[in-house]
Phi, psi and omega in degrees: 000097167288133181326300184327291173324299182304286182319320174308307191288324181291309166312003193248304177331285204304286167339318194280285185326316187300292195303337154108034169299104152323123176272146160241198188234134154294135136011276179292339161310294149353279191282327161315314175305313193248313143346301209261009178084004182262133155277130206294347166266327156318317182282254208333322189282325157300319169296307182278351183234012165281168180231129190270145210238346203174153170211171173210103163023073203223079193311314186310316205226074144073027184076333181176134165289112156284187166232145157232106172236154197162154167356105151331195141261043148229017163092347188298145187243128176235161177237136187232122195266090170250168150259126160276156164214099201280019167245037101281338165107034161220154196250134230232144208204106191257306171225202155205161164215174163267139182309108201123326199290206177290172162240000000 
């Protein structure tokens, strides 16, 4: 994973979020969510104000998951495991943790 690669997926994030792309919530995302005590604005404030650090191979969610970790609104460091699918025009939030937390 090269840097250029990461920067490519954070200009295609950034793009998508300009162009008016809906975030959605996964299941498993969810019930992750509620376990681990995070909230959707949180989740939301990372995607939109995060860096994406990493991606992976993933046929089930769009060809490949990124991680976008970044700030909570308490400063708190979360990591948000998404997909884009830019031909429906959404960015799909498969799980999240805390920077420390579980993966």
């Amino acid at each position: 994973m090269s840097r250029m690669d990461l920067i490519e997926r954070q200009r295609r994030l950034r793009k998508a979020l300009d162009d008016g792309f809906r975030i959605e919530y996964s299941r498993h995302g969810e019930a992750q969510m509620l376990e681990r005590n995070i909230i959707r604005s949180d989740v939301e404030q990372v995607i939109k104000r995060g860096t994406v650090v990493g991606f992976d191979m993933d046929p089930r969610h769009a060809g490949e998951t990124w991680r976008v970790s970044g700030a909570t609104l308490d400063g708190d460091q979360l990591t948000v495991v998404i997909a884009l699918y830019e031909d429906r025009l959404v960015i799909r939030m498969v799980t999240a943790f805390e920077v420390g937390g579980p993966s």
